[in-house]
PDB file of N, CA, C and O in Angstrom:
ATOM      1  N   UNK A   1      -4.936 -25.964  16.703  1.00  0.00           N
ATOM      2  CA  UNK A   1      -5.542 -25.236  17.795  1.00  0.00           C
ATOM      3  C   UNK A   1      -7.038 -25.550  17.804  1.00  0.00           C
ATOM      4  O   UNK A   1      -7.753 -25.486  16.804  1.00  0.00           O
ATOM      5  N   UNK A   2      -7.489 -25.937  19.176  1.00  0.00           N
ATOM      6  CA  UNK A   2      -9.243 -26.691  18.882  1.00  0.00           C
ATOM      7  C   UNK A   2      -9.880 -24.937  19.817  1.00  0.00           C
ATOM      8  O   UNK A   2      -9.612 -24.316  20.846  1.00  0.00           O
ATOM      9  N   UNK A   3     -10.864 -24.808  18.565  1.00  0.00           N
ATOM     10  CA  UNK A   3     -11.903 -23.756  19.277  1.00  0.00           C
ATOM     11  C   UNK A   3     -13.020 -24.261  18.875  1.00  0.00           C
ATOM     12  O   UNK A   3     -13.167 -25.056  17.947  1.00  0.00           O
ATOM     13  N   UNK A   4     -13.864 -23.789  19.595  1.00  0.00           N
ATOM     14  CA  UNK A   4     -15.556 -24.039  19.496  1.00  0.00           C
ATOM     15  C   UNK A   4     -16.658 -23.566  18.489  1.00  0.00           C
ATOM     16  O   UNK A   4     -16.687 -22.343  18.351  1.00  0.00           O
ATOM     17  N   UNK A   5     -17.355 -24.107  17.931  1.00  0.00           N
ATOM     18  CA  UNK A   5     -17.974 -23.496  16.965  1.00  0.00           C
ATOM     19  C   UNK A   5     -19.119 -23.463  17.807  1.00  0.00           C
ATOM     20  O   UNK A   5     -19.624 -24.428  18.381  1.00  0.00           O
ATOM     21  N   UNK A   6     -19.729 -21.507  17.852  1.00  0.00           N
ATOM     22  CA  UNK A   6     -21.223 -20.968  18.298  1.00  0.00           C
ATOM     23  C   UNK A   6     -21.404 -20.668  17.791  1.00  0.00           C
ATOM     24  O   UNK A   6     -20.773 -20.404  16.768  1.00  0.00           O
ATOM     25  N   UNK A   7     -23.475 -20.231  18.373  1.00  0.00           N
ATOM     26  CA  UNK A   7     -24.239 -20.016  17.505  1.00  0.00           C
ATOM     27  C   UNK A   7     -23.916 -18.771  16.973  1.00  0.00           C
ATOM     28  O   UNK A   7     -23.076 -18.218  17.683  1.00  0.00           O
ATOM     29  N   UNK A   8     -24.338 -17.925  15.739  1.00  0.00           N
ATOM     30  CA  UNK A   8     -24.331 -16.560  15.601  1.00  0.00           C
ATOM     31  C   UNK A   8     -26.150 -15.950  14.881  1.00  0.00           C
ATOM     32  O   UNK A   8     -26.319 -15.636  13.703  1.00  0.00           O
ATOM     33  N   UNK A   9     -26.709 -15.939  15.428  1.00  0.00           N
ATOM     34  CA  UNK A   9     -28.237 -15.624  14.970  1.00  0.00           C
ATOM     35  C   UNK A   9     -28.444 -16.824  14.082  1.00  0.00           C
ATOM     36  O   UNK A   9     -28.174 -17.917  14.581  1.00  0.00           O
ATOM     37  N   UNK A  10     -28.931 -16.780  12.701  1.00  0.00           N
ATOM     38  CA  UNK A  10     -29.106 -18.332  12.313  1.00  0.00           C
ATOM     39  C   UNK A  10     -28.110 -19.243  11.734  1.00  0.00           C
ATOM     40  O   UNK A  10     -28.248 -20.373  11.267  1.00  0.00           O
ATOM     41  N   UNK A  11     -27.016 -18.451  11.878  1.00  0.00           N
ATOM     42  CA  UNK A  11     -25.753 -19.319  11.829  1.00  0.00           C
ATOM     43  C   UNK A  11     -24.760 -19.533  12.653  1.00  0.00           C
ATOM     44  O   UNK A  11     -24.872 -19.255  13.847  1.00  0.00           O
ATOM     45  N   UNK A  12     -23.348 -20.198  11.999  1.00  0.00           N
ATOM     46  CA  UNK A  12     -22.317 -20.901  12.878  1.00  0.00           C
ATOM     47  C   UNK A  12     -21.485 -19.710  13.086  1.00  0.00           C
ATOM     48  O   UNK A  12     -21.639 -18.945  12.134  1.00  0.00           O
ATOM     49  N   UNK A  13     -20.275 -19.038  14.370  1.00  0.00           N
ATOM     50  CA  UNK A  13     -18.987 -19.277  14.225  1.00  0.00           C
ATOM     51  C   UNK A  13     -18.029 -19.714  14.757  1.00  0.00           C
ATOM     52  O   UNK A  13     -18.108 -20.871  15.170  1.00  0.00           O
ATOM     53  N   UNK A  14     -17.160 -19.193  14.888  1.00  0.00           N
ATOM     54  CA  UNK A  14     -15.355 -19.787  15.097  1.00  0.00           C
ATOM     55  C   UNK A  14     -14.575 -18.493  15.473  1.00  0.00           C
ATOM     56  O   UNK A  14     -14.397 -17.658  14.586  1.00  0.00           O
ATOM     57  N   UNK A  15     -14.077 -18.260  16.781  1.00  0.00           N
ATOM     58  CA  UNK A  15     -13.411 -17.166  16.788  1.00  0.00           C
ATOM     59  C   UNK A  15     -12.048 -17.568  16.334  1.00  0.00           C
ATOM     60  O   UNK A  15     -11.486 -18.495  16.916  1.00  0.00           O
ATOM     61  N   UNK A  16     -11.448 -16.928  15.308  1.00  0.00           N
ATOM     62  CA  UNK A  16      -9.965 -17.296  14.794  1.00  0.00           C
ATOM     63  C   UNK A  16      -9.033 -16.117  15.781  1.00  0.00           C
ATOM     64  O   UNK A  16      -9.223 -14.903  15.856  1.00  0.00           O
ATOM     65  N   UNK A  17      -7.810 -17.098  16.596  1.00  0.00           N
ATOM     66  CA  UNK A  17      -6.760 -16.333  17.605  1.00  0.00           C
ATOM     67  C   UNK A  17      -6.324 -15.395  16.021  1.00  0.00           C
ATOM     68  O   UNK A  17      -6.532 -15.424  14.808  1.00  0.00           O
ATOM     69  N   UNK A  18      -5.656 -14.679  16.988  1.00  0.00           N
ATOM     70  CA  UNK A  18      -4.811 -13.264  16.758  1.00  0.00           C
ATOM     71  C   UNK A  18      -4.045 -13.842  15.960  1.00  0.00           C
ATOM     72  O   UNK A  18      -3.838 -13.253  14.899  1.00  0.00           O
ATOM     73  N   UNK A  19      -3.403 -15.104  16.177  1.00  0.00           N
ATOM     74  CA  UNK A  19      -2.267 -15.564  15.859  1.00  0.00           C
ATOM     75  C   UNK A  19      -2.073 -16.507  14.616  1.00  0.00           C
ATOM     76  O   UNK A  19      -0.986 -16.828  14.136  1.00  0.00           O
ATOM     77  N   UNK A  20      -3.300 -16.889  14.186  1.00  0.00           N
ATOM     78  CA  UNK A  20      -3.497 -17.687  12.771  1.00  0.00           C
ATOM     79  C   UNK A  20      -3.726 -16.374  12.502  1.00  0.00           C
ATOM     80  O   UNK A  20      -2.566 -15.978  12.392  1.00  0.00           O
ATOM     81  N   UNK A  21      -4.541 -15.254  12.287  1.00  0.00           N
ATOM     82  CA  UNK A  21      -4.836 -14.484  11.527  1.00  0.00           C
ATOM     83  C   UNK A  21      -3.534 -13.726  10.818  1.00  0.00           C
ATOM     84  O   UNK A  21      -3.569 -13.386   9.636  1.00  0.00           O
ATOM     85  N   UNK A  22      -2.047 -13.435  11.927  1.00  0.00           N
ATOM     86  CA  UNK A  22      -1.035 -12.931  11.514  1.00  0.00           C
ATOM     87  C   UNK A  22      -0.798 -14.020  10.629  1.00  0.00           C
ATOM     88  O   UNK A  22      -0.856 -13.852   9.411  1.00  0.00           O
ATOM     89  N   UNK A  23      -0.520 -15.195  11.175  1.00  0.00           N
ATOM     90  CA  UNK A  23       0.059 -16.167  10.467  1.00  0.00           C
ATOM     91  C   UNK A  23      -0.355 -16.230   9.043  1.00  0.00           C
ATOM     92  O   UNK A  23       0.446 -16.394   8.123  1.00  0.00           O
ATOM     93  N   UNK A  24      -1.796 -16.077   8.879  1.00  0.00           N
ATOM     94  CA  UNK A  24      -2.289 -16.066   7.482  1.00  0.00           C
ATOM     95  C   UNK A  24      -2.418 -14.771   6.812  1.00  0.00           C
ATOM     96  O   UNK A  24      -3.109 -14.650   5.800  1.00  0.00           O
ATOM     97  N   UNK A  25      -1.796 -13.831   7.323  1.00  0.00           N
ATOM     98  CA  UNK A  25      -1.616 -12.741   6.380  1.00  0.00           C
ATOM     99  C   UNK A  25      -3.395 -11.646   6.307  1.00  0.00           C
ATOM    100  O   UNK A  25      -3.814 -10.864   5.454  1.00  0.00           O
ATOM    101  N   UNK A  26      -3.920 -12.070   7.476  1.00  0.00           N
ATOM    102  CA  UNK A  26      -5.925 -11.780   7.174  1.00  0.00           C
ATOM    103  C   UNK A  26      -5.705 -10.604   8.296  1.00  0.00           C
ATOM    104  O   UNK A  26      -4.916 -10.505   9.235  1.00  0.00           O
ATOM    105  N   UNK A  27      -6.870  -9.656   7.732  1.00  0.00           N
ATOM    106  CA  UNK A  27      -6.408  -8.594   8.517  1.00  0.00           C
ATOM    107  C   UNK A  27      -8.432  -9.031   9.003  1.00  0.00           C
ATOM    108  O   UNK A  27      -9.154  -9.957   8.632  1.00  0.00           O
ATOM    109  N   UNK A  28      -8.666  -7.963   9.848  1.00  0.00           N
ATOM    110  CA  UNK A  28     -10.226  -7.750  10.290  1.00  0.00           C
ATOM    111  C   UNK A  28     -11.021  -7.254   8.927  1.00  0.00           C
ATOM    112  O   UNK A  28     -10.234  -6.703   8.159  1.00  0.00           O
ATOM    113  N   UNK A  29     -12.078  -7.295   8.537  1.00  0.00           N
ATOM    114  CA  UNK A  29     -13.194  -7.154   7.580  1.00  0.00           C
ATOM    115  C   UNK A  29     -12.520  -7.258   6.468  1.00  0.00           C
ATOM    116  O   UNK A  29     -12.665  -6.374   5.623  1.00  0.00           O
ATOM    117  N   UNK A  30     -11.538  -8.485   6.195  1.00  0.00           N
ATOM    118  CA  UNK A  30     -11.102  -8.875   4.942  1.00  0.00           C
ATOM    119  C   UNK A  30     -11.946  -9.967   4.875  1.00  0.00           C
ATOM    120  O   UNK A  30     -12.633 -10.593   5.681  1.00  0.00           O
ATOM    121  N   UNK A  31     -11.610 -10.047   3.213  1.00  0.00           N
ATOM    122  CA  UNK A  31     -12.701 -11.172   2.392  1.00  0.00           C
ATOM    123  C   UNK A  31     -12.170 -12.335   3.241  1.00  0.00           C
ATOM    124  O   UNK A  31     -11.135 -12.252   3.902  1.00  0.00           O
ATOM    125  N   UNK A  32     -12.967 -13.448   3.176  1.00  0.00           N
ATOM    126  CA  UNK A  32     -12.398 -14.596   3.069  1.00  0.00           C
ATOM    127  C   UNK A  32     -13.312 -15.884   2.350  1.00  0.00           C
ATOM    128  O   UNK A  32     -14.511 -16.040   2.586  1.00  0.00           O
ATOM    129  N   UNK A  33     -12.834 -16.411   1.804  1.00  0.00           N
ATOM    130  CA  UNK A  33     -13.844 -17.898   1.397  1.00  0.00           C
ATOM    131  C   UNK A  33     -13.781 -19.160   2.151  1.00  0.00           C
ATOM    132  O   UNK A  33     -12.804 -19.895   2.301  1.00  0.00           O
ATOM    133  N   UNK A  34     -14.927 -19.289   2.582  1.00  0.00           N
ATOM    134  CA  UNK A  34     -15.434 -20.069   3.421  1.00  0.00           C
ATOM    135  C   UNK A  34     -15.631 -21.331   1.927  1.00  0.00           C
ATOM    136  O   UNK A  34     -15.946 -20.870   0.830  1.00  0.00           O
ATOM    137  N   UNK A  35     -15.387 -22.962   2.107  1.00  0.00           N
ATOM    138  CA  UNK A  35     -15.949 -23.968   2.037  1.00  0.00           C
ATOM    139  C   UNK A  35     -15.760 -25.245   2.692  1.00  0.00           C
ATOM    140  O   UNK A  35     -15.093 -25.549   3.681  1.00  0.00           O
ATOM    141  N   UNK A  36     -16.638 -26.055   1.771  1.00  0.00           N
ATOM    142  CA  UNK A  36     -16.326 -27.694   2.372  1.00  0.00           C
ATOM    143  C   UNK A  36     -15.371 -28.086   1.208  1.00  0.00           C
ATOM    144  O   UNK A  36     -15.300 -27.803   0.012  1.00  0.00           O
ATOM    145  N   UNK A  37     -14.484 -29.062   2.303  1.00  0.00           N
ATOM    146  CA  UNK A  37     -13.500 -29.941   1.049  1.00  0.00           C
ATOM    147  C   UNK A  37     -13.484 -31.194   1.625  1.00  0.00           C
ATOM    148  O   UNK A  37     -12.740 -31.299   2.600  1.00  0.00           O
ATOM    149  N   UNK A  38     -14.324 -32.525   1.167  1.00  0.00           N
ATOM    150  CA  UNK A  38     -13.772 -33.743   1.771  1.00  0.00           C
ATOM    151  C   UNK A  38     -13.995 -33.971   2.948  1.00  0.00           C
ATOM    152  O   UNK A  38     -13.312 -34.671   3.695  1.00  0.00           O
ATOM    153  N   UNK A  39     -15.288 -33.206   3.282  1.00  0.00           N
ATOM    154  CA  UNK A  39     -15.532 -33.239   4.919  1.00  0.00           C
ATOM    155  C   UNK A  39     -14.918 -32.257   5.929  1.00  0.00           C
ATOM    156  O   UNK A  39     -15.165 -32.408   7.125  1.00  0.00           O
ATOM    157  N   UNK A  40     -14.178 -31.317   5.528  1.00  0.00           N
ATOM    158  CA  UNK A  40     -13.455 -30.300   6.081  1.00  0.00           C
ATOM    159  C   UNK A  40     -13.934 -29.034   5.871  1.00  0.00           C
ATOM    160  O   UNK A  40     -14.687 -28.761   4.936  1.00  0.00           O
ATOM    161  N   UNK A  41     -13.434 -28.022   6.909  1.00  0.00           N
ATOM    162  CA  UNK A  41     -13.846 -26.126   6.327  1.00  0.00           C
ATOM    163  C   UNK A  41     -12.527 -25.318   5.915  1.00  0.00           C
ATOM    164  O   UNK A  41     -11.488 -25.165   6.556  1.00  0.00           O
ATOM    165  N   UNK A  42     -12.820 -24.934   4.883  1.00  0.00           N
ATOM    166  CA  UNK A  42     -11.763 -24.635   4.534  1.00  0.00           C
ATOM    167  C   UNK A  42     -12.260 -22.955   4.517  1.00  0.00           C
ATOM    168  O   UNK A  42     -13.341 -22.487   4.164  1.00  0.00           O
ATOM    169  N   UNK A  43     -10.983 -22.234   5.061  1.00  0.00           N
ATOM    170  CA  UNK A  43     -11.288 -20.597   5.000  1.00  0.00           C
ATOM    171  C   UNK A  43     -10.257 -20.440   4.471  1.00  0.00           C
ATOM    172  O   UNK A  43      -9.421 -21.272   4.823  1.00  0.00           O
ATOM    173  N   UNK A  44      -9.857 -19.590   3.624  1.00  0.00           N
ATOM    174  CA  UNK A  44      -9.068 -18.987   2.718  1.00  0.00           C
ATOM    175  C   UNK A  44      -9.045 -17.284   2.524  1.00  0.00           C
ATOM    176  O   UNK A  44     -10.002 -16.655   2.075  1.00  0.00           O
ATOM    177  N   UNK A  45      -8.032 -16.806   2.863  1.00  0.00           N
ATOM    178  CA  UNK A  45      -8.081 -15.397   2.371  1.00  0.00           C
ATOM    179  C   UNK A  45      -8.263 -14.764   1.328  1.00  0.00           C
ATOM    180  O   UNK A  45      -7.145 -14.495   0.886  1.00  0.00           O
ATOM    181  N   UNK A  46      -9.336 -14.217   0.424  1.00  0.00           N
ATOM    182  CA  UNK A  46      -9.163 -13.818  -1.063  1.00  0.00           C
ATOM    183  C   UNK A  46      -8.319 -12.556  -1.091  1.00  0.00           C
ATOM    184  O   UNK A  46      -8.219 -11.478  -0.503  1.00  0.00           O
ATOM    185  N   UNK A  47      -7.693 -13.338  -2.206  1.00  0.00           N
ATOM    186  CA  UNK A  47      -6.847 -12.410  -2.457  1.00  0.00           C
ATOM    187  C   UNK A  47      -7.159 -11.372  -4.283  1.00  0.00           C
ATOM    188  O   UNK A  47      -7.253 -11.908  -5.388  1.00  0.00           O
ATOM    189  N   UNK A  48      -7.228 -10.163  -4.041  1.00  0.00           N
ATOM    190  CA  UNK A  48      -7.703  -9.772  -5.071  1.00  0.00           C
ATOM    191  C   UNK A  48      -6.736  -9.217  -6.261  1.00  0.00           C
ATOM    192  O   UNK A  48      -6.275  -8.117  -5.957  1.00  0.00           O
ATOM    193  N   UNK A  49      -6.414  -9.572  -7.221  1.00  0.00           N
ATOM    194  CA  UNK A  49      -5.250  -9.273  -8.616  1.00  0.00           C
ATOM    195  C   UNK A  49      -5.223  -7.749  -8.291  1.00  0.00           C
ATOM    196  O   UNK A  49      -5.908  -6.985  -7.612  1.00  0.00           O
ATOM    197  N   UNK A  50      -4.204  -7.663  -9.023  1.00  0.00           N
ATOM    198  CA  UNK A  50      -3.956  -5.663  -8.784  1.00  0.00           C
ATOM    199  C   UNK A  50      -3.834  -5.225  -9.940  1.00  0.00           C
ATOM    200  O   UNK A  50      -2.729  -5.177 -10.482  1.00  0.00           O
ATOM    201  N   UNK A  51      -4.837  -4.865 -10.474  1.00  0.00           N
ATOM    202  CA  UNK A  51      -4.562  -4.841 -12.164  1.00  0.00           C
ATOM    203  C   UNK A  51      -3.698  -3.377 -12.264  1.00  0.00           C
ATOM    204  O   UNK A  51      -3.353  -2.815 -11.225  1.00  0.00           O
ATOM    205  N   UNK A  52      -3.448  -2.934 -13.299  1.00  0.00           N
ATOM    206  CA  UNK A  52      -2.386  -2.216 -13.784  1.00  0.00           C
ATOM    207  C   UNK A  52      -3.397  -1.467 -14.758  1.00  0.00           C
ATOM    208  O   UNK A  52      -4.096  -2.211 -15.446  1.00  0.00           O
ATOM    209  N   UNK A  53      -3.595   0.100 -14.930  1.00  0.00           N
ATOM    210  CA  UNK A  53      -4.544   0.877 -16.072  1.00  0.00           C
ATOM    211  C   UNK A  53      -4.002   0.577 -17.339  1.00  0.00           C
ATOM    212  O   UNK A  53      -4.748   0.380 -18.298  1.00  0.00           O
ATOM    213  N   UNK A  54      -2.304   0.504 -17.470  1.00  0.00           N
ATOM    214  CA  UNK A  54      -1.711   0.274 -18.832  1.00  0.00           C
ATOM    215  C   UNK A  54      -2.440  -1.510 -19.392  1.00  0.00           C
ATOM    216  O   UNK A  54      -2.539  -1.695 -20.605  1.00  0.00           O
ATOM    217  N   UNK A  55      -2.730  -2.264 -18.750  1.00  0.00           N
ATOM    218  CA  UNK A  55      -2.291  -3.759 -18.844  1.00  0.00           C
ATOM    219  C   UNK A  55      -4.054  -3.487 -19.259  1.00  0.00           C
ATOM    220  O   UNK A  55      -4.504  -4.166 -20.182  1.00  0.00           O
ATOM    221  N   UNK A  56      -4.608  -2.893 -18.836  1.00  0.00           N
ATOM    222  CA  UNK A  56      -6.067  -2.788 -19.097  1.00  0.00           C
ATOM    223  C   UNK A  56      -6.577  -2.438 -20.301  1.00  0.00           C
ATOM    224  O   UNK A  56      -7.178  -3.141 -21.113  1.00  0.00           O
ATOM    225  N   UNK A  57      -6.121  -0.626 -20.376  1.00  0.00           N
ATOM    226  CA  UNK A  57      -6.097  -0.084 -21.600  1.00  0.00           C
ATOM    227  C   UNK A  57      -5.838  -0.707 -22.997  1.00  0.00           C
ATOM    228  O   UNK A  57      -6.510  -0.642 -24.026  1.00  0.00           O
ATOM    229  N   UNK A  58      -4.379  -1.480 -22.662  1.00  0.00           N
ATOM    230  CA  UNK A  58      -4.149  -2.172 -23.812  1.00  0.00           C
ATOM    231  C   UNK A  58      -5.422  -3.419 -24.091  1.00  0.00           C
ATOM    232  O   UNK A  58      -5.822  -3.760 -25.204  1.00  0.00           O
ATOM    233  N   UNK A  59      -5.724  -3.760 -23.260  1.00  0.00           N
ATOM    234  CA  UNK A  59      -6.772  -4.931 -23.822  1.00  0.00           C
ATOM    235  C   UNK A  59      -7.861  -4.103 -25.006  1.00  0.00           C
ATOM    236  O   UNK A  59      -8.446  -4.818 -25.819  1.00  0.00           O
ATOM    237  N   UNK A  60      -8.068  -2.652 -25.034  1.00  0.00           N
ATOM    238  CA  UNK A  60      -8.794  -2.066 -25.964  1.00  0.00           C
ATOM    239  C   UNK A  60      -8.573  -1.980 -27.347  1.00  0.00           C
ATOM    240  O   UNK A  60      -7.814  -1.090 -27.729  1.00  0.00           O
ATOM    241  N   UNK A  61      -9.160  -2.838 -28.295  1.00  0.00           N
ATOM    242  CA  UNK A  61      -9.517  -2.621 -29.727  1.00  0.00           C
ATOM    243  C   UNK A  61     -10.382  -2.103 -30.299  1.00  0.00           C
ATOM    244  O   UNK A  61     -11.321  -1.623 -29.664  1.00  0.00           O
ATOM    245  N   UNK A  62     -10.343  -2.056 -31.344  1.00  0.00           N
ATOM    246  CA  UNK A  62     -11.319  -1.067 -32.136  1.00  0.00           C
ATOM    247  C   UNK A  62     -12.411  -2.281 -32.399  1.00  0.00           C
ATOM    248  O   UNK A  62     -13.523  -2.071 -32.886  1.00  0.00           O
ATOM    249  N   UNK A  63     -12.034  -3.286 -32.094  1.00  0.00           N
ATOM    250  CA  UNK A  63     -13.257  -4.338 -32.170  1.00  0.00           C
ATOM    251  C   UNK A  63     -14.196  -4.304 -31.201  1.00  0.00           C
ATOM    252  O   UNK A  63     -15.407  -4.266 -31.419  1.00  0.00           O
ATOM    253  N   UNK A  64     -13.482  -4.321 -29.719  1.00  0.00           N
ATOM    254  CA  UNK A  64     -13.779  -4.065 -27.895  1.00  0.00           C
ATOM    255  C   UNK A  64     -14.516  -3.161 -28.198  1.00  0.00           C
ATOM    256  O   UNK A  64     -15.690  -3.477 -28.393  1.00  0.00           O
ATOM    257  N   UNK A  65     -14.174  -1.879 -28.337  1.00  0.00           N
ATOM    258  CA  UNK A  65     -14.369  -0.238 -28.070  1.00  0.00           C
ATOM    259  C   UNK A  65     -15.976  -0.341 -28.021  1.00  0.00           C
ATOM    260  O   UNK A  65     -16.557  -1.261 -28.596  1.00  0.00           O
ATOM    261  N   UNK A  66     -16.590   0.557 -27.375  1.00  0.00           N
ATOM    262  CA  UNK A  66     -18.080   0.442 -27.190  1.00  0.00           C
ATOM    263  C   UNK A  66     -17.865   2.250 -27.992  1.00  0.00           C
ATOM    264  O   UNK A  66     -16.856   2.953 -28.032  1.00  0.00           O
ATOM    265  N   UNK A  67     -19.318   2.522 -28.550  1.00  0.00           N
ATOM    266  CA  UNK A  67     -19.620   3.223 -28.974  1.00  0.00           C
ATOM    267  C   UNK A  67     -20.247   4.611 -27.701  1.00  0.00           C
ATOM    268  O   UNK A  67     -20.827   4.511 -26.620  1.00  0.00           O
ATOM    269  N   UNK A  68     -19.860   5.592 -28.358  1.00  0.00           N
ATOM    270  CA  UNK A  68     -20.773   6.562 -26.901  1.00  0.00           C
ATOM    271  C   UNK A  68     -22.254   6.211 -26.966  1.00  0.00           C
ATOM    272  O   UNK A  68     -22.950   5.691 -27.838  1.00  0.00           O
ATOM    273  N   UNK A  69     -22.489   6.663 -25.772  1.00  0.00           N
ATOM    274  CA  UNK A  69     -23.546   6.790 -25.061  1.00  0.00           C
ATOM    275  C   UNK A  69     -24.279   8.116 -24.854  1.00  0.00           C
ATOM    276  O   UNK A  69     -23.740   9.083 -24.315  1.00  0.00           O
ATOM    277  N   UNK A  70     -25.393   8.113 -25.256  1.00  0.00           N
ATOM    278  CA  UNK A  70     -26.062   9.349 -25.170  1.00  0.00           C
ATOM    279  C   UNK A  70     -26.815   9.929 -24.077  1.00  0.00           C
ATOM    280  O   UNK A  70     -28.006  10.039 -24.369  1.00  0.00           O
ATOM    281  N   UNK A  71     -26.638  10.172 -23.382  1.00  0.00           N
ATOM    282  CA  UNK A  71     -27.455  10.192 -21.400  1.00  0.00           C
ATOM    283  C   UNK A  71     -28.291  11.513 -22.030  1.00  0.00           C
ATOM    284  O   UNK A  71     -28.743  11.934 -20.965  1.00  0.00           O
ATOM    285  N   UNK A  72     -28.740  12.340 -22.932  1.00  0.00           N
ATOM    286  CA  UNK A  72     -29.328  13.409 -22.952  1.00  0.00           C
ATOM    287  C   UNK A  72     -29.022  14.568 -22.420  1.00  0.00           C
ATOM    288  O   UNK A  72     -27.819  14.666 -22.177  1.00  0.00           O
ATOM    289  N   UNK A  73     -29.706  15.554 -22.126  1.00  0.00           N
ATOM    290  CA  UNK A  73     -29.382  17.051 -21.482  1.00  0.00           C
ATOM    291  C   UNK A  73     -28.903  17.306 -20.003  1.00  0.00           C
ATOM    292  O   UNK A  73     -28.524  16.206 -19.600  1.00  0.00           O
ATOM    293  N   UNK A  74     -28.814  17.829 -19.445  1.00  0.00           N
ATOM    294  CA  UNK A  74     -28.321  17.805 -18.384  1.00  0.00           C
ATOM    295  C   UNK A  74     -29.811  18.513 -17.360  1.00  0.00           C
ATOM    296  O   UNK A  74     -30.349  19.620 -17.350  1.00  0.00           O
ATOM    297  N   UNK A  75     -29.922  17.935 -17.018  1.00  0.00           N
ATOM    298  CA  UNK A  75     -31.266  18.424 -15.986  1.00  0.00           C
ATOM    299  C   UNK A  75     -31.045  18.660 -14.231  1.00  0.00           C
ATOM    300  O   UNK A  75     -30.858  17.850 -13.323  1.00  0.00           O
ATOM    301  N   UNK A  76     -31.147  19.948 -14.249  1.00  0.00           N
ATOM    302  CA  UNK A  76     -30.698  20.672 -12.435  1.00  0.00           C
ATOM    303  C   UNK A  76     -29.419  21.527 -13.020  1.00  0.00           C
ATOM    304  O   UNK A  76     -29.186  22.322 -13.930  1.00  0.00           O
ATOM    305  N   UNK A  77     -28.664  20.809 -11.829  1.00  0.00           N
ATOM    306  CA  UNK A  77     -27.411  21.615 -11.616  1.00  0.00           C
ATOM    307  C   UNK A  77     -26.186  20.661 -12.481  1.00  0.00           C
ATOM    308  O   UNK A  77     -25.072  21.177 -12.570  1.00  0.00           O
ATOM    309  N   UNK A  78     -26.362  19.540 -12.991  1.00  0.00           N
ATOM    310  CA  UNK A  78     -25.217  18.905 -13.610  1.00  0.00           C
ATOM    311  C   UNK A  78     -24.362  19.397 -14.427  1.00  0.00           C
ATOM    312  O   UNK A  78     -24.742  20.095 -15.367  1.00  0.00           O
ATOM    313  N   UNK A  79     -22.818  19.071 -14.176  1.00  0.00           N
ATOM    314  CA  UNK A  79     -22.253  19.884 -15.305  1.00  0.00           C
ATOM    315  C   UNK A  79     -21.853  18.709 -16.147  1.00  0.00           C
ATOM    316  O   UNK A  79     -21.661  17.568 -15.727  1.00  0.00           O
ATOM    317  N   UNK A  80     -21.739  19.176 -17.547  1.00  0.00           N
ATOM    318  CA  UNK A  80     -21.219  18.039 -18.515  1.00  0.00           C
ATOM    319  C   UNK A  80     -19.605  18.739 -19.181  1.00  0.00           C
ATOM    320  O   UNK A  80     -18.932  18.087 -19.979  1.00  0.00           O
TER     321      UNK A  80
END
């Protein structure tokens, strides 16, 4: 599909149809990565891992483990 690349203040764009966007799974104010490959633009949808709290947690050792932190008294209205 040929569309036009305009200006956008000091840069380029590309309006992408309705219809690559279904096609590619991209919704509106999703990430995407923009580059060059070989003379080409390549846009890509990022896609972000879905981590898991168990799969996380477990990465914690007693080696990992950070020590507390002391933030001091509580000053105003904070509750601790």
């Amino acid at each position: 599909m040929e569309v036009t690349v305009k200006k956008w203040g000091n840069s380029a764009a590309v309006r992408i149809p309705a219809s690559v966007m279904a096609a590619a799974h991209v919704a509106l104010e999703q990430s995407v990565e923009v580059r060059e490959e070989q003379g080409r633009i390549v846009i890509e949808p990022v896609r972000h891992k879905a981590y898991k709290l168990d799969d996380l947690l477990g990465g914690i050792s007693a080696k990992n483990l950070h020590t507390a932190v002391d933030t001091g008294e509580p000053i105003g209205k904070e509750v601790w």
